[in-house]
C-alpha positions as a Markdown table, in Angstrom:
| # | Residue | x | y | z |
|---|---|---|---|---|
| 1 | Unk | -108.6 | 65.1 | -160.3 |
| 2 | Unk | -112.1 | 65.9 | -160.7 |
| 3 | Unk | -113.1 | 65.5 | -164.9 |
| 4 | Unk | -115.8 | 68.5 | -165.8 |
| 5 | Unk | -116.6 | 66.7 | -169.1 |
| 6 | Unk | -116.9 | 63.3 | -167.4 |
| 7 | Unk | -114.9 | 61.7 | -170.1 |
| 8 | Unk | -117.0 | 62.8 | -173.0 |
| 9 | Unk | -114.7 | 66.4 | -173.5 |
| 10 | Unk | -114.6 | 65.5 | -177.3 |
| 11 | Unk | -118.0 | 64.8 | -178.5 |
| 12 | Unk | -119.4 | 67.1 | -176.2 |
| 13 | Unk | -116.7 | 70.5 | -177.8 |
| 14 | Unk | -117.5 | 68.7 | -180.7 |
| 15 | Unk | -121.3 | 69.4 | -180.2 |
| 16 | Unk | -121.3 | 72.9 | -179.2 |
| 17 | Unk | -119.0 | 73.9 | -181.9 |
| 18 | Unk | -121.6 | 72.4 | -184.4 |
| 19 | Unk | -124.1 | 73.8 | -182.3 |
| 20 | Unk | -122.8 | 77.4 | -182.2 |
| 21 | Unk | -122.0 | 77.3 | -186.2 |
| 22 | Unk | -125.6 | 76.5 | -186.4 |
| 23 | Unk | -126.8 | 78.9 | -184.8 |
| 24 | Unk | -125.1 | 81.9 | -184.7 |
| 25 | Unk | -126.6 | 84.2 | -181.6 |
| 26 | Unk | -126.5 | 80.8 | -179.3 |
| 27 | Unk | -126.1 | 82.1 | -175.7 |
| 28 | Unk | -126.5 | 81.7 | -172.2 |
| 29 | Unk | -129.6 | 83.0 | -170.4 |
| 30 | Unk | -128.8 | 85.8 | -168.4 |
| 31 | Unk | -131.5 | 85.2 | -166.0 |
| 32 | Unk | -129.8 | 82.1 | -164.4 |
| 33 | Unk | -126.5 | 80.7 | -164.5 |
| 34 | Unk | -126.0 | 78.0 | -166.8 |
| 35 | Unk | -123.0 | 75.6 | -167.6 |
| 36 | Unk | -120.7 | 76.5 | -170.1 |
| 37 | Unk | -122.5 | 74.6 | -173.0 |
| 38 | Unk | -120.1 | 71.7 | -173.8 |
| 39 | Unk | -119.7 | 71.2 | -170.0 |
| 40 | Unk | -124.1 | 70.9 | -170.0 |
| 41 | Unk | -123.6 | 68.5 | -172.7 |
| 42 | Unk | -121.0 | 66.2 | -171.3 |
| 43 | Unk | -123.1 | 66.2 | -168.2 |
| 44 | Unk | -126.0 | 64.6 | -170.6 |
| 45 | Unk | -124.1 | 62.1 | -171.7 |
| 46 | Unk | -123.1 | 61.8 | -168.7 |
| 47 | Unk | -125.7 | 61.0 | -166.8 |
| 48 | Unk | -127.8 | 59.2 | -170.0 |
| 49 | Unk | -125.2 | 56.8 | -170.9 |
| 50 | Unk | -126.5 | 57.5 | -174.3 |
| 51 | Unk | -124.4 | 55.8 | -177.5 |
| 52 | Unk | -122.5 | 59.1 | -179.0 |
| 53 | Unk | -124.7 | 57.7 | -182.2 |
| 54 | Unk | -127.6 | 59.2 | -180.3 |
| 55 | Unk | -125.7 | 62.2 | -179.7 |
| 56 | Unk | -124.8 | 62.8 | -183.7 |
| 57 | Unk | -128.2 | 62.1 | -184.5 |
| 58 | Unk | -129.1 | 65.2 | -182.4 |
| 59 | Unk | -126.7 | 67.0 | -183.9 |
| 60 | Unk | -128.1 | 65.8 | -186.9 |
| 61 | Unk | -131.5 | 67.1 | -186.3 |
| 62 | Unk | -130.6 | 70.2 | -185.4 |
| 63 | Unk | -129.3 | 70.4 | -188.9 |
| 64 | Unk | -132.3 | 69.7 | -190.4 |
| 65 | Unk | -133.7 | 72.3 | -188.4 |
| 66 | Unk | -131.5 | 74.5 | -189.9 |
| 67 | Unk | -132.3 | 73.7 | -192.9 |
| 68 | Unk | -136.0 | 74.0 | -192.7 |
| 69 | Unk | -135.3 | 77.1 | -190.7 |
| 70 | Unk | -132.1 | 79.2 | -192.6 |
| 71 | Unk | -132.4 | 82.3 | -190.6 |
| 72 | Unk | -133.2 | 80.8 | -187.7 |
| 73 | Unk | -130.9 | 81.8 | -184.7 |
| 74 | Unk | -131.3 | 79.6 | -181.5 |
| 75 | Unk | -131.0 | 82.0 | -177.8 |
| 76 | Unk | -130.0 | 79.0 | -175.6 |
| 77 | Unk | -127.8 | 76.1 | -176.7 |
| 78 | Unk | -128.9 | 74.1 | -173.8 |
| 79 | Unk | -132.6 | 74.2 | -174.8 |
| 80 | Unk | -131.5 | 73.1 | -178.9 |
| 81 | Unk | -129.3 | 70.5 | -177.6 |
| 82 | Unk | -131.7 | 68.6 | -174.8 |
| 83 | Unk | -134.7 | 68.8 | -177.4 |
| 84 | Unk | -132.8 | 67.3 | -179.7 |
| 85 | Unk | -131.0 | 63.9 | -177.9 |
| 86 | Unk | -134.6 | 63.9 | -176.1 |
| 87 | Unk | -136.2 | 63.6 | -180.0 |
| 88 | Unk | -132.9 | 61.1 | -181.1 |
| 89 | Unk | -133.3 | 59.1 | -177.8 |
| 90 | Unk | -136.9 | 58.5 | -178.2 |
| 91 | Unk | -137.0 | 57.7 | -181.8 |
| 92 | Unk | -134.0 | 55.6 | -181.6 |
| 93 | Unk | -134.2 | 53.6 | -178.4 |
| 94 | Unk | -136.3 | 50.7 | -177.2 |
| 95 | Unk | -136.1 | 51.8 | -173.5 |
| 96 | Unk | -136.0 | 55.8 | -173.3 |
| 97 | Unk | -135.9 | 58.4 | -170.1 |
| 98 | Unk | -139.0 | 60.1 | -169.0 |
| 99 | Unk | -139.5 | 64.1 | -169.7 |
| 100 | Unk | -139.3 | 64.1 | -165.8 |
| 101 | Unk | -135.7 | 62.1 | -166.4 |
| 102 | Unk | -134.7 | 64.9 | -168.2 |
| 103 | Unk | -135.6 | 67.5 | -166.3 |
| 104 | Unk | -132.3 | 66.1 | -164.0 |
| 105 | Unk | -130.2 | 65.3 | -167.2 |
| 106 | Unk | -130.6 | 69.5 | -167.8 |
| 107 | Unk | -129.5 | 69.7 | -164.5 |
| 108 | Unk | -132.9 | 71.6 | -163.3 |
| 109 | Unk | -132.2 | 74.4 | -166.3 |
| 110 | Unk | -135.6 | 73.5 | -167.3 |
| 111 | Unk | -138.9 | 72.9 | -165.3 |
| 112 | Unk | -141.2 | 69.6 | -166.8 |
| 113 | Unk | -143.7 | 71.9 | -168.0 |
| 114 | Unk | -140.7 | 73.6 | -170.2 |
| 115 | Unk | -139.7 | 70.1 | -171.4 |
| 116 | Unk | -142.7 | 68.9 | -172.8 |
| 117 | Unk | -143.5 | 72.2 | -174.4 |
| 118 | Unk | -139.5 | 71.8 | -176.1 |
| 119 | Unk | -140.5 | 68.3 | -177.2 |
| 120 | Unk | -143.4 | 69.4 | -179.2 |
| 121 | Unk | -142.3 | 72.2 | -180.4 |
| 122 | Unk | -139.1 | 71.2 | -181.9 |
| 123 | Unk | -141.0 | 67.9 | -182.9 |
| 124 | Unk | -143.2 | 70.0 | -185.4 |
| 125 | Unk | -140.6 | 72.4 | -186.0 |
| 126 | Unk | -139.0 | 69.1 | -188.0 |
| 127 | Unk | -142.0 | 68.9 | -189.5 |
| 128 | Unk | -142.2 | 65.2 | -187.6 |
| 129 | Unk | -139.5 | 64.1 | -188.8 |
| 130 | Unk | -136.8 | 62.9 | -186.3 |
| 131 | Unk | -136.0 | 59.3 | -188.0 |
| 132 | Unk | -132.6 | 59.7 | -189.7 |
| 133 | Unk | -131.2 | 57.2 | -191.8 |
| 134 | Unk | -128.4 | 55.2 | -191.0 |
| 135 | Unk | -126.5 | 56.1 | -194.2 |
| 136 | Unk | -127.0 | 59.9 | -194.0 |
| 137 | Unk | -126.1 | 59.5 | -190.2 |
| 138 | Unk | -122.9 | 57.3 | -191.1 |
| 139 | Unk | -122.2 | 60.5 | -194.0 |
| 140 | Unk | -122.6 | 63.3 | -191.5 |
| 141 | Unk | -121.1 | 61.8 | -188.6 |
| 142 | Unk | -117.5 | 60.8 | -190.8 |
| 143 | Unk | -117.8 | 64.1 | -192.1 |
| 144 | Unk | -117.7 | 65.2 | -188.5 |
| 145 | Unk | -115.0 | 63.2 | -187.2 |
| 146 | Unk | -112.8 | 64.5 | -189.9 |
| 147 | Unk | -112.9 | 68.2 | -188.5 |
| 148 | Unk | -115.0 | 68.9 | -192.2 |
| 149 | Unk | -117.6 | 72.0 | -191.8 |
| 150 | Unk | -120.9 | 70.7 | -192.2 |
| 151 | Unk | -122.4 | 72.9 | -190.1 |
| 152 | Unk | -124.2 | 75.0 | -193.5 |
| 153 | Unk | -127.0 | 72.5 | -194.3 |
| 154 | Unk | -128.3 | 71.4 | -197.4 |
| 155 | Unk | -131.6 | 72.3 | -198.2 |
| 156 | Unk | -133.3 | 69.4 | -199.2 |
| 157 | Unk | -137.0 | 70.3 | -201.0 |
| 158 | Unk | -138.2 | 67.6 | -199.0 |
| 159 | Unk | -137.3 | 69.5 | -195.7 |
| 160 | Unk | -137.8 | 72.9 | -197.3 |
| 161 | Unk | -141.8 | 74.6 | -195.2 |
């Protein structure tokens, strides 16, 4: 029987649960079908082979985003996601996927051109900061696991624009 999630059904409803608490009007774009979100995810992981550290880190960032951001409201799930394991990826592993890699990771959702341009802007939207320290990560990711809401961020002055 034929596995949409590709083994990775947990983490990946996991994800966009975190991801739609996040940010609130997180929807599809109507102007092309796209994969139910968790579905897009566990493709990622998928096809990345990434450590599901990776993937909390991402989630993790997109956290900080919020908390940088409080009113910010995210229109595609997809796009917050892949910027973020593309930021956790590169700042985390030795040997990382090319933005052209990526492009086939989102499944051809987004064109190079749209890649790179999510990179950087989600890059400075962090305000350059996509290290995350393995305490904070170990914190967030147990509170995770344990089914705890840690979607509202914290605002830390240090993260604060």
């Amino acid at each position: 029987m034929y596995d949409r999630f590709y083994g990775h059904r947990e983490i990946s409803e996991l994800s966009e649960s975190v991801i739609s608490a996040l940010f609130a009007s997180v929807s599809s774009s109507q102007t092309r079908p796209t994969p139910r979100l968790a579905e897009f995810i566990a493709y990622a992981l998928h096809r990345t082979r990434l450590p599901d550290e990776i993937t909390f880190q991402a989630l993790f960032l997109l956290r900080r985003l919020k908390s940088r951001f409080p009113a910010a409201r995210g229109s595609s799930g997809h796009r917050l996601f892949i910027s973020a394991l593309m930021l956790a990826s590169k700042s985390s592993c030795d040997d990382t996927y090319s933005n052209k890699s990526w492009t086939i990771v989102s499944q051809g959702l987004f064109s190079l051109r749209e890649v790179n341009q999510m990179e950087r802007e989600l890059f400075g939207y962090l305000g350059y900061k996509v290290n995350v320290e393995y305490e904070e990560l170990e914190a967030f990711t147990s509170l995770l696991q344990a089914g705890q809401q840690v979607y509202i961020p914290d605002v830390h002055p240090a993260y604060q624009h």
